[in-house]
C-alpha positions in Angstrom: 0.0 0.0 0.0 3.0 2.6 0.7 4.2 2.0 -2.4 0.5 2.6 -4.6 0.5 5.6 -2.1 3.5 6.6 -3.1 3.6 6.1 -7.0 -0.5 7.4 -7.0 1.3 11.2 -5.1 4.2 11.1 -7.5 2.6 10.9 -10.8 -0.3 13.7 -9.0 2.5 15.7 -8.1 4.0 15.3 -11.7 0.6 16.2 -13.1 0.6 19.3 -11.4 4.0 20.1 -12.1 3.8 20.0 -15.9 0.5 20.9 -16.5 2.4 24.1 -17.2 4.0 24.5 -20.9 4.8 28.2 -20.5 8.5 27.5 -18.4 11.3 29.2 -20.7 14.8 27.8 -20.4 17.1 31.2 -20.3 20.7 31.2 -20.8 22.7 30.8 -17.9 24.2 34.2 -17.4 26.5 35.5 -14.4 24.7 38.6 -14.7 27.1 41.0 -13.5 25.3 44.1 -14.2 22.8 43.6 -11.4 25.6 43.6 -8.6 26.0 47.7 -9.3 23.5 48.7 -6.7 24.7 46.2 -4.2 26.9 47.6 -0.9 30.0 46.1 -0.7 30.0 45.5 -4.4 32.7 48.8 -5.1 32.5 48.8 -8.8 34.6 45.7 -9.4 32.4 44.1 -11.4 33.3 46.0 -14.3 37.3 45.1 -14.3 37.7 43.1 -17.4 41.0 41.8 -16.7 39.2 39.9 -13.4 37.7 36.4 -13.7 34.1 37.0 -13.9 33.2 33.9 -11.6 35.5 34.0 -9.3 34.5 37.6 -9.0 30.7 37.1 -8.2 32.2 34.3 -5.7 33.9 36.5 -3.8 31.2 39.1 -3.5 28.9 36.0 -2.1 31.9 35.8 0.5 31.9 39.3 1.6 28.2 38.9 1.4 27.9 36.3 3.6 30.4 38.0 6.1 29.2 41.5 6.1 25.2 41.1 5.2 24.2 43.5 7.8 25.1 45.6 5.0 23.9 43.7 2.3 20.1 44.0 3.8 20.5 47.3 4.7 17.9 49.9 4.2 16.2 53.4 4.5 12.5 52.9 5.6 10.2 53.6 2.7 8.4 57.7 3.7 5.6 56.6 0.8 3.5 54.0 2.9 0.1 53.8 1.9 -2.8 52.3 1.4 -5.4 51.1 -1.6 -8.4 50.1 -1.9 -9.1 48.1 -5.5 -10.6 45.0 -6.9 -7.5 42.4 -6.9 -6.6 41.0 -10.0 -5.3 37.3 -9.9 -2.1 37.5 -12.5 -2.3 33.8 -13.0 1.5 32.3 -14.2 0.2 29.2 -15.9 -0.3 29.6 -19.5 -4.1 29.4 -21.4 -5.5 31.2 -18.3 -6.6 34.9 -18.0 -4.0 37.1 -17.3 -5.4 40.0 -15.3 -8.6 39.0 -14.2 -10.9 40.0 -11.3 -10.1 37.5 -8.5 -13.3 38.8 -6.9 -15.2 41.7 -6.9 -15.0 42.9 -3.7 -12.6 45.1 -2.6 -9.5 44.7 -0.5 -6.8 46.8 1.1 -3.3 46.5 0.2 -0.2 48.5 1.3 2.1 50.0 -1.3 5.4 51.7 -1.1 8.3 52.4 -3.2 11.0 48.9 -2.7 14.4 50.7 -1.3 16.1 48.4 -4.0 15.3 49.8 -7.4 15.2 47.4 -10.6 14.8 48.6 -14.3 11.2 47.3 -13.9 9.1 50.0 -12.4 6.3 47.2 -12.0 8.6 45.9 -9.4 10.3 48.6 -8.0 6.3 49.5 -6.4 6.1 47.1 -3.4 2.6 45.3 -2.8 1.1 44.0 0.1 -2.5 42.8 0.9 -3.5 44.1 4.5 -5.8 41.3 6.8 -6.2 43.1 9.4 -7.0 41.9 13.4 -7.2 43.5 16.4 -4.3 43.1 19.3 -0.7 43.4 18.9 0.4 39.9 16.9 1.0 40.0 13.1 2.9 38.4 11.0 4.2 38.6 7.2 3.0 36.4 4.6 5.2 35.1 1.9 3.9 32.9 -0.4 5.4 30.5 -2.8 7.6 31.0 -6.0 5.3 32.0 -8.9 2.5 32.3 -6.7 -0.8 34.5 -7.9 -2.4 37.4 -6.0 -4.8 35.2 -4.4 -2.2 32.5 -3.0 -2.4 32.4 0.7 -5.3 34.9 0.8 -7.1 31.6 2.7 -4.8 30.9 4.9 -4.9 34.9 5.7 -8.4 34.5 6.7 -7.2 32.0 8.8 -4.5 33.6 10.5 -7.5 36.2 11.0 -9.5 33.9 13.0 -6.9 32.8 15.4 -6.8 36.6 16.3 -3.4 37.4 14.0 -2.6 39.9 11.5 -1.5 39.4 8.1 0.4 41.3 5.7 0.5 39.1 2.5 3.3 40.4 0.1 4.0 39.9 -3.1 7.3 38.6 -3.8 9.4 40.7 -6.5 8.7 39.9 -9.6 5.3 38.4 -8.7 1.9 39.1 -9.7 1.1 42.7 -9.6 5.3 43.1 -9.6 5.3 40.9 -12.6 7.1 42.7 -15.5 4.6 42.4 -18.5 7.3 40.9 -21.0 7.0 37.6 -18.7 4.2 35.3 -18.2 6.1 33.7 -15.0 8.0 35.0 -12.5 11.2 34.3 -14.4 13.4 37.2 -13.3 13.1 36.0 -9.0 14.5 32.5 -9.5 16.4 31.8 -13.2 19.7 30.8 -14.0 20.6 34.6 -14.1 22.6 34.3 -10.6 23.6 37.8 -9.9 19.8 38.8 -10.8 18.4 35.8 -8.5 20.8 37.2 -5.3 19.2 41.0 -6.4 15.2 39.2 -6.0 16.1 37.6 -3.1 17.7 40.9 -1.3 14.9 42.6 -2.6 12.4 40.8 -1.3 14.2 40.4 2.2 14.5 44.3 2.5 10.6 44.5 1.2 9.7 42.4 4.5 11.5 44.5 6.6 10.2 47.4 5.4 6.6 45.5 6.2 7.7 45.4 9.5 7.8 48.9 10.4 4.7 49.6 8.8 2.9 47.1 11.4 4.9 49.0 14.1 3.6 51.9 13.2 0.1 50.6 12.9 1.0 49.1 16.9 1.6 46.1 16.3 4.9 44.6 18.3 4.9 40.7 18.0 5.8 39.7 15.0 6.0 36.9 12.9 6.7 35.3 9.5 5.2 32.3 7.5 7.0 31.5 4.2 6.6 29.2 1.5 8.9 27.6 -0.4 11.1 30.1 -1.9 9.0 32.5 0.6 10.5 30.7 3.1 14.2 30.8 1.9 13.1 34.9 1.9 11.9 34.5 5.5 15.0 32.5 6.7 17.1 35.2 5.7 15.1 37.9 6.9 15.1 36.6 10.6 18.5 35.8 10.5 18.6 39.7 10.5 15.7 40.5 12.3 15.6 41.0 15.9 12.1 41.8 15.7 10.8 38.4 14.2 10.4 36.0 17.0 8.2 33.1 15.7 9.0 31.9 12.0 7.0 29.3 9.6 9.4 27.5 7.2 6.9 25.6 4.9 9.0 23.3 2.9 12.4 24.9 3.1 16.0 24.2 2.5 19.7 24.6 3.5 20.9 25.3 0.5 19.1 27.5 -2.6 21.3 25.6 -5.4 20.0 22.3 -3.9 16.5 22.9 -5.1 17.2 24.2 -8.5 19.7 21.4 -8.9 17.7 18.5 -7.8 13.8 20.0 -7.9 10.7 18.9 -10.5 9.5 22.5 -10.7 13.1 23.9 -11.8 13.9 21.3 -14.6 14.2 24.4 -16.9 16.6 26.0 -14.9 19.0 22.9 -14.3 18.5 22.9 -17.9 20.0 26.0 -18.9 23.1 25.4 -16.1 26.1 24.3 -18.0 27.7 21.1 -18.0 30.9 21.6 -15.9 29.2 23.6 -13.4 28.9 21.5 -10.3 26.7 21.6 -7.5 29.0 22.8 -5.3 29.9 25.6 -7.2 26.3 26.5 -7.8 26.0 26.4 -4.0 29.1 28.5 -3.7 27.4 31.2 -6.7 24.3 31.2 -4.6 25.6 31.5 -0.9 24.7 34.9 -0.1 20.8 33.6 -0.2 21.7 30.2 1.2 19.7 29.6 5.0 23.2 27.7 5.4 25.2 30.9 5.3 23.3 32.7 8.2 22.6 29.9 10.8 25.3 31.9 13.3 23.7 35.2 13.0 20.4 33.6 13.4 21.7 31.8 16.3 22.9 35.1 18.2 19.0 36.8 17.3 17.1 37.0 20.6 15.0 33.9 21.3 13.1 32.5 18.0 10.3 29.6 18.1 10.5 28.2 14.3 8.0 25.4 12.4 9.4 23.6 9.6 6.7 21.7 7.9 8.1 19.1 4.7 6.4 16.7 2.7 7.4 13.2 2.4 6.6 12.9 -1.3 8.1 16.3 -2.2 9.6 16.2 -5.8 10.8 19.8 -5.5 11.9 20.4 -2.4 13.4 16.7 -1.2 12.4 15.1 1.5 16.5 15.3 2.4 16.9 18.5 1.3 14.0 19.4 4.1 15.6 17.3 6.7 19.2 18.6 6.3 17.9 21.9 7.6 16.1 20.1 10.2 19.2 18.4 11.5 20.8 22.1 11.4 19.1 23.5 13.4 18.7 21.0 16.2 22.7 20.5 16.1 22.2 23.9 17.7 19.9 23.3 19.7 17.5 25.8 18.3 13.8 25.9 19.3 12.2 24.2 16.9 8.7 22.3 15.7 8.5 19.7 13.4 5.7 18.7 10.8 5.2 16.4 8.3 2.5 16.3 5.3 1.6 12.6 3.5 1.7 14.9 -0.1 4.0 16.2 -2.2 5.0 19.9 -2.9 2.4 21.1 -5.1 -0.3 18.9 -3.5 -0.1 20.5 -0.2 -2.0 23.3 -2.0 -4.9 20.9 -2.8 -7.4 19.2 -0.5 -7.5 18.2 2.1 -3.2 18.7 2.5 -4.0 22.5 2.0 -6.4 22.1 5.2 -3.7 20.6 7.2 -1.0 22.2 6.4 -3.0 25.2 7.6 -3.9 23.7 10.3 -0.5 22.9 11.4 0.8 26.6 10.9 -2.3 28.4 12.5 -2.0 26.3 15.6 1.5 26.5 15.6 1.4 30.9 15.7 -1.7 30.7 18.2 1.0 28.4 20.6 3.9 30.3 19.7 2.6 34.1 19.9 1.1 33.0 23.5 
């Protein structure tokens, strides 16, 4: 019976994973260009006589040991908020791009991103406000090419249970979404300098989130993240004195290991040359790497985390979940464990969607106190 379980999950999950036909393969590109508004990048990018690699290697290094820096910002003065009809800005292709998601209207918070990209689509920040009385909130960050109404449910939940929620769009995402792309190609592609600039991006975005809700009163905070939302949120807290309970759903040590080894990111192994090795994948992508920050996150004032991972996950592997499990209890960091019977896309589907919610809205009631 495990087995037929097991083989019925994997071909559902492979269903859902290629019922997509829109995925471009890029060309794997260093992408230099995007370092130039980076601190501690100096204008060395632009030496020709330097070895292009090893150069974006060593800015990783001086990432990783100065990214107080790195996620530095100036809060946004532009904070405001909208009230429109939300559009969905599906990803998949043959669906409506654009449509109303429903016709009521909602409130979402807008400001100008500290890091500017050529895309002024992106540069505008986006976050749909659930609000809730008392002092707990947290930040929502939903999954890698997620639409505007992914996590909205869970939202409600949070609502419920008596918690905030500021659902943002990742960079790149939805309403972010450049309109030359049907996906949200430019967050995660084999562009790696341009994949480390989405990732700061978004971690400076939810920090910026953060003193919006303490202006608004709200002091205990939190963060749920999903997938790639959750690679976001790991580095986020890792800086982030003021996030004391985190929600890692499906996450990993390493951000190579997921583009190497995942379903969902076939394209991008794709495009990845031949000689380049894992490890020096993990090496090009270490600045965004949960790996790289487990000391400072370690030395952050008391955290309580969940890690929730799926035992029939084709993109995120079941090992790849578990080696950031074992991390943090080698140090002995306070820290809740759940597992879904699914897959990676199937935890958004019934009933897996219900429990994983479930897990995570129980786990923020506990944790918040």
């Amino acid at each position: 019976m495990r087995r037929l379980y097991r083989r019925w999950m994997h071909d559902w999950e492979t269903r859902l994973t290629t019922r997509d036909t829109n995925r471009v393969v890029r060309p794997f590109e260093l992408g230099l260009e995007w370092t130039r508004g980076w601190p501690l990048a100096n204008g060395h990018p632009h030496a020709s006589n330097i070895d292009q690699e090893e150069l974006l290697r060593e800015l990783n290094r001086r990432i990783v040991a100065q990214s107080a820096a790195f996620f530095s910002y100036r809060t946004p003065a532009d904070f405001r908020l909208e009230r429109r009809i939300p559009e969905q800005h599906p990803t998949g292709n043959g669906q409506r791009r654009n449509g109303p998601a429903a016709r009521k209207e909602a409130i979402f918070l807008r400001f100008t991103s500290p890091v500017s990209t050529p895309h002024p689509e992106n540069t505008l920040a986006c976050a749909r406000w659930f609000p809730a009385r008392g002092r707990r909130a947290v930040v929502v960050l939903p999954q890698w090419n997620s639409d505007a109404e992914g996590h909205n449910g869970l939202c409600r939940i949070l609502n419920f249970a008596g918690v905030a929620a500021l659902r943002l769009s990742l960079p790149y995402h939805d309403v972010r979404k450049p309109p030359e792309t049907e996906r949200a190609d430019y967050a995660v592609s084999s562009n790696v300098a341009r994949t480390i600039d989405a990732a700061r991006q978004a971690v400076i975005d939810l920090r910026c989130c953060l003193d919006w809700l303490e202006q608004q009163g709200y002091d205990r905070l939190g963060v749920v993240g999903t997938s790639l939302g959750s690679c976001y949120a790991f580095l986020a807290t890792a800086h982030e004195p003021r996030l004391r309970v985190n929600v890692f759903n499906h996450a990993s040590l390493h951000f190579a290991d997921v583009i190497w080894s995942g379903q969902s990111t076939r394209h991008i192994r794709a495009a990845i040359p031949a000689d380049v090795t894992l490890e020096r994948l993990r090496g090009l992508w270490s600045a965004i790497s949960p790996s790289s920050y487990f000391e400072k996150f370690a030395e952050q004032p008391p955290k309580r985390s969940l890690i929730v991972y799926a035992t029939h996950d084709l993109t995120f592997l079941p090992e790849v979940s578990q080696a950031i499990i074992a991390e943090f209890r080698r140090r002995s960091l306070d820290l809740t464990v759940r597992v879904l019977p699914c897959g990676h896309y199937t935890t958004g589907e019934v009933p897996y969607k219900y429990l994983d919610a479930y897990y995570i809205a129980s786990f923020l009631e506990h944790a918040f106190g």
